[in-house]
C-alpha positions in Angstrom: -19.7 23.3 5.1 -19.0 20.0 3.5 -17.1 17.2 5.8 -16.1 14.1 4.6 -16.0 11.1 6.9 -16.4 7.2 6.2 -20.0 5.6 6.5 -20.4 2.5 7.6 -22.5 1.1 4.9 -20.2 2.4 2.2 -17.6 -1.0 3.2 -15.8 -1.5 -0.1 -14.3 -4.8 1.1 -15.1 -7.1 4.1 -12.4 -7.7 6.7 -12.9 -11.4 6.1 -12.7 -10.7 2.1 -9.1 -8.8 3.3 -8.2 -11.5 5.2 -8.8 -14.5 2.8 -7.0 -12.7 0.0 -3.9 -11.6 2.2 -3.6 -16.3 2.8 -4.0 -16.1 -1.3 -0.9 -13.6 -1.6 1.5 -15.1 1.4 1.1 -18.3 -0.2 1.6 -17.2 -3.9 4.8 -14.8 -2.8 5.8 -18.2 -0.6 6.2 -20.2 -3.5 7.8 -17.4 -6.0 10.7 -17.0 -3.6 11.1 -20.2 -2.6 14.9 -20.8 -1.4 16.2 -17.5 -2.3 16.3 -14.7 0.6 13.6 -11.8 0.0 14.0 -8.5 1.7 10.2 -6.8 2.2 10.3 -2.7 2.3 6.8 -1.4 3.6 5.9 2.0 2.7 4.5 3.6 6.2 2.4 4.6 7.2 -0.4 3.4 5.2 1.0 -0.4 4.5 1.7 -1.0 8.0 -1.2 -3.3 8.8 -1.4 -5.0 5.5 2.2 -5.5 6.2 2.1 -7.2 9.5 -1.0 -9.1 8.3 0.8 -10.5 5.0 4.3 -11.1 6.8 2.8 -13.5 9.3 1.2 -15.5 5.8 4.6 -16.1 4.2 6.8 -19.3 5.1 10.0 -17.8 4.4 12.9 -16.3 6.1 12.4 -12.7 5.6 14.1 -9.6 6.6 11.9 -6.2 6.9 12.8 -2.9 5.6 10.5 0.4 6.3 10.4 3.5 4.1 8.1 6.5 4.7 7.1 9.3 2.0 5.2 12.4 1.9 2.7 13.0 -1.2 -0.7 13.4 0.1 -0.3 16.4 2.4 -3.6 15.8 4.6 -5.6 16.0 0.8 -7.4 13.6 -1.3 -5.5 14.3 -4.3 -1.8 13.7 -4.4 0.9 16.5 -5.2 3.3 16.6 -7.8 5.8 16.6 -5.0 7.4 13.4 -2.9 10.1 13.6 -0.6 11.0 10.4 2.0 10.4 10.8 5.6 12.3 8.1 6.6 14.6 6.1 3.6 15.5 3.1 5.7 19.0 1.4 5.5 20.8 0.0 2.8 19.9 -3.8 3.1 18.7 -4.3 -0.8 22.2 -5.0 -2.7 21.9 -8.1 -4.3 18.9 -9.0 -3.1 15.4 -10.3 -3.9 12.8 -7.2 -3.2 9.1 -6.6 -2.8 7.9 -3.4 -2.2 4.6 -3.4 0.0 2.0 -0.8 -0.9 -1.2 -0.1 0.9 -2.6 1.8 -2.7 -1.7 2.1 -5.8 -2.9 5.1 -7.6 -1.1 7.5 -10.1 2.4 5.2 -10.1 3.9 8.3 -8.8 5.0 7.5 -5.6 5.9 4.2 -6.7 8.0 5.2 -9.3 9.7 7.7 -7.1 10.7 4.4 -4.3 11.6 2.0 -7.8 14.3 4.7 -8.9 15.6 5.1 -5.6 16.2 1.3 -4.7 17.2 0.7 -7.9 20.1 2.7 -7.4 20.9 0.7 -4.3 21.6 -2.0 -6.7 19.1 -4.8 -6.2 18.2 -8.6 -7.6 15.0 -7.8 -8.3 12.1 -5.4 -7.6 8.4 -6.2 -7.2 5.7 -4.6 -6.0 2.4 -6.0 -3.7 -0.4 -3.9 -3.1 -3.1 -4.4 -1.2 -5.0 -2.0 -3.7 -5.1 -0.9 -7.3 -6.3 1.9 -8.6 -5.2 1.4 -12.1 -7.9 4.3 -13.5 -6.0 7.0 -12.2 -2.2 5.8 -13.1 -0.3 8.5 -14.4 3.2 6.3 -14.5 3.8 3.5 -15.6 4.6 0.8 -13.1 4.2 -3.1 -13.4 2.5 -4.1 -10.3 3.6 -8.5 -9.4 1.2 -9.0 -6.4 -2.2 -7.0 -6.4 -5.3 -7.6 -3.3 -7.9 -5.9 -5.1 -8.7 -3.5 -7.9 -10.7 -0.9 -6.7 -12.4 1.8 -8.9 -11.8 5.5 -8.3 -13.4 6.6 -4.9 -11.1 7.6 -2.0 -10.5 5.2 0.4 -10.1 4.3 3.8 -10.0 2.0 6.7 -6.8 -0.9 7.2 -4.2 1.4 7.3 -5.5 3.9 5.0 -6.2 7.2 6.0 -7.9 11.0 5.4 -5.9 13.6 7.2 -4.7 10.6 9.5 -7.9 9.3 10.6 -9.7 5.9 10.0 -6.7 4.1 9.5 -7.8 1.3 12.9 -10.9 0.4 10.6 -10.9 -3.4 10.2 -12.0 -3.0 6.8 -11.8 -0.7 3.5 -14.4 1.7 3.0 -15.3 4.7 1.1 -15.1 8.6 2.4 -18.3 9.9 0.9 -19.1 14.0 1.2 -22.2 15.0 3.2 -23.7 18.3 4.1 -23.1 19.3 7.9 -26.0 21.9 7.2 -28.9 19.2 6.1 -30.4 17.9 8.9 
């Protein structure tokens, strides 16, 4: 029976590597929107603690908005299907917005949140990710604000999860398959 599971040695990125590059992106997202008022919609669950962490990193007046979609299903491969969870208010009319991902992947889910918020009639839409996956994008999005590119290997660990577990790791690492027969 195979499991999957995260091993410590397999750490993709450092939590002091996260931590350093979430000062670079609060700065640079500090000085883009200087004087104009930015709303920031995180994408739960997975974005939540990249969220809090980059928030805290960016001198502006900010207000928060939180949307939640389904893709993933407890799987490591994303289905052709989203639906929201949770949609959030309607806050974004004429107003600066940045999207905040924990992963960026296919596109598809992204895609999916730009068409909808678009409709809500916005300023402007970017997107910050804490990670890129740009090898497996399926749509085409424009990503503004990107932590790390990371090559194709499932992920977990700050915020990230596998069937809702790992996400309280302090640091990204890779879900590698072992044999719960070897010994």
């Amino acid at each position: 029976m195979k499991i999957e599971k995260p091993i410590p040695n397999s750490i993709l990125i450092s939590e002091s590597q996260i931590r350093n590059r979430i000062q670079e992106l609060g700065n640079q997202i500090t000085q883009d929107y200087e004087n104009q008022e930015l709303v920031l919609i995180c994408v739960l669950r997975g974005a939540t603690i990249f969220f809090a962490d980059l928030v805290r990193e960016i001198s502006l007046p900010l207000r928060f908005e939180f949307l939640q979609t389904s893709s993933y299903n407890d799987s490591t491969e994303p289905s052709k299907n989203i639906e929201f969870i949770r949609e959030g208010s309607n806050y974004v009319k004429q107003k600066h917005v940045l999207i905040v991902e924990d992963i960026i992947d296919t596109g598809q889910t992204l895609e999916f949140l730009i068409k909808h918020l678009q409709s809500l009639e916005p300023k402007t839409i970017k997107i910050c990710t804490l990670l890129d996956k740009p090898s497996r994008r399926q749509f085409s999005v424009s990503v503004d604000y990107i932590g790390f590119e990371i090559p194709n290997v499932f992920v977990v660990g700050y915020g990230l999860d596998y069937s809702q577990k790992y996400r309280n790791l302090p640091y990204i690492a890779v879900i590698e398959s072992t044999d719960e027969n070897t010994s």
